[in-house]
N, C-alpha and C positions, 0 to 999 in steps of 0.2 A: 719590611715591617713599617717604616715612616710612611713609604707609599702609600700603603694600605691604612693606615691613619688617616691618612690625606684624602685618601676617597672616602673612607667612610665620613669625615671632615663634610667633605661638598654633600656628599647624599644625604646627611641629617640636615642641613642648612637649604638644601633644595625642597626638602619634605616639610622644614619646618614654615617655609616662607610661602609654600602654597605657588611655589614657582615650578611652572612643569612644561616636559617634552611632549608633543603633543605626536604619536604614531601614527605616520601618513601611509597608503598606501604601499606607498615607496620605502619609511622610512624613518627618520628621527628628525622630526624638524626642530628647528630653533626659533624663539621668539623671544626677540630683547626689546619689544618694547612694552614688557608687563606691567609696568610702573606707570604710566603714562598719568594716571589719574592718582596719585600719591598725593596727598596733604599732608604739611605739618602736622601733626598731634596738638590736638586744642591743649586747652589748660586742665580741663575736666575732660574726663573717659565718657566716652555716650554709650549706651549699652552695646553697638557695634561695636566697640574698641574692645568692649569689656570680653564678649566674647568672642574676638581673635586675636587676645593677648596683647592688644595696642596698649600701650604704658603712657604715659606723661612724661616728657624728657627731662622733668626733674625726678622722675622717681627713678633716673640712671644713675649708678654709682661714681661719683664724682672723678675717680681716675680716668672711668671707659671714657666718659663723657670730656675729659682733659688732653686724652689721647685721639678719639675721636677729630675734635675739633682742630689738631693739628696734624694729624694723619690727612684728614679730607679738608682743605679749608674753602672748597668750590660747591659740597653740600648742597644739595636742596632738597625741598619735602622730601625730608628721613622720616621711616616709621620705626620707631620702637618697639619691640619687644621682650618683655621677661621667662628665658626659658626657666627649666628648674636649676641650672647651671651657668648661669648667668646672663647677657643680656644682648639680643640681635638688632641692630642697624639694619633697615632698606633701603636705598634709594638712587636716582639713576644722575648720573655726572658724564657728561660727555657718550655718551651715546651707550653706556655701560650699566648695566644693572647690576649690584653692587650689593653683597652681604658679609657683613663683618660682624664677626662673634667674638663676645666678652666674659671671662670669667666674672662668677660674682664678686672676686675681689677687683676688679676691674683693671686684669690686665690681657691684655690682646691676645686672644687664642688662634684667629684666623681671619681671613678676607677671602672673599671667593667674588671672581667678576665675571659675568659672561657679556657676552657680544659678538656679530658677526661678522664675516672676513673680513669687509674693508676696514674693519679695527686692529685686523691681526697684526702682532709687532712681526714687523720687517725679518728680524732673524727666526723666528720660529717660522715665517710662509718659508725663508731658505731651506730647512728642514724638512714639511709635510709635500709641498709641491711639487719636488723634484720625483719625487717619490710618486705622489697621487696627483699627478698632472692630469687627470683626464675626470677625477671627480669634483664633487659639488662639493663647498665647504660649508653647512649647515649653522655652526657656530662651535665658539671657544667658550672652555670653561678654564679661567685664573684660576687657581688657587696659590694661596699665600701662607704660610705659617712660620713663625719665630724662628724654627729651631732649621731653615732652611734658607739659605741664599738667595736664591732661584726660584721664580715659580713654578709649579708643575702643573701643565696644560693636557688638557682632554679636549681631543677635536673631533666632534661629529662631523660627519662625513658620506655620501652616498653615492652608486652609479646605478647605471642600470640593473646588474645583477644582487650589490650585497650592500648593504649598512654596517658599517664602523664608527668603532670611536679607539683612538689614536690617544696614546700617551705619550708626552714629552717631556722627563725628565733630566735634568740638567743636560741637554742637549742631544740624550738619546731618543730612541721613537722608536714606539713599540706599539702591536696591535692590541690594544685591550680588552675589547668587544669585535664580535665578527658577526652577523646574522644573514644571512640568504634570505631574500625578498623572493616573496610566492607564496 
């Protein structure tokens, strides 16, 4: 049941940031560097901001924005937004793209990072590799939430014949997605 939280978690937070897999031939690819062109959020909203939810980083509730700042203190062009439920962080730190969601009372509901393999921690490639030695590792998706330890990882993945995406929960691994290419 948290599982399923959890992904529903990343998939509202993927739909909401306009951050997408983009279906190859092949496959599911990955691309982390969508942010590339990220600005700060002026002081005033310009009718672009206005409609795609881009906020002003003072109209974030001053917990998220407390937490925020000491959760990430490496930060840079964060975009703001206001969902109806409180309030998402973008933006890219260390070669990661990075989405953190805030209840309206401003406290930490989730972090979700992707990025690909040469970012994968150490102990999670010991997990999928030995395993899927002979495929491609497309890219990781963090997720993070309060009420868990551990993050639980979704790893896209492809060979010649099929596309997956691999779940890692506290150090289990499981096929969560399976699709036959053709």
């Amino acid at each position: 049941m948290k599982t399923k939280s959890l992904i529903l978690a990343a998939v509202a937070c993927i739909a909401a940031t306009a951050i997408y897999a983009q279906v190859l031939d092949v496959g599911y690819a990955y691309h982390a560097n969508l942010y590339a062109k990220n600005e700060i959020v002026a002081d005033t909203n310009t009718k672009d901001d206005l409609a795609t939810g881009t906020i002003n980083e003072h109209a974030v509730n001053l917990t998220a924005m407390r937490d925020f700042l000491q959760r990430f203190t490496n930060a840079k062009n964060v975009r703001w937004h206001k969902a109806d439920n409180g309030f998402t962080a973008w933006f890219m730190d260390s070669g990661k793209n990075i989405c953190v969601q805030y209840q309206d009372n401003g406290n930490w509901a989730n972090t979700i990072k992707r990025y690909d393999e040469k970012l994968m921690p150490k102990d999670l490639r010991a997990i999928v590799k030995p395993v899927y030695y002979e495929d491609i590792i497309d890219g990781i998706i963090e997720i993070v939430v309060p009420s868990k330890k551990n993050p639980v990882y979704l790893v896209y993945l492809h060979n010649d014949m099929r596309v997956k995406v691999l779940r890692v929960n506290d150090g289990e691994l499981e096929v969560f997605k399976d699709y036959k290419k053709g």
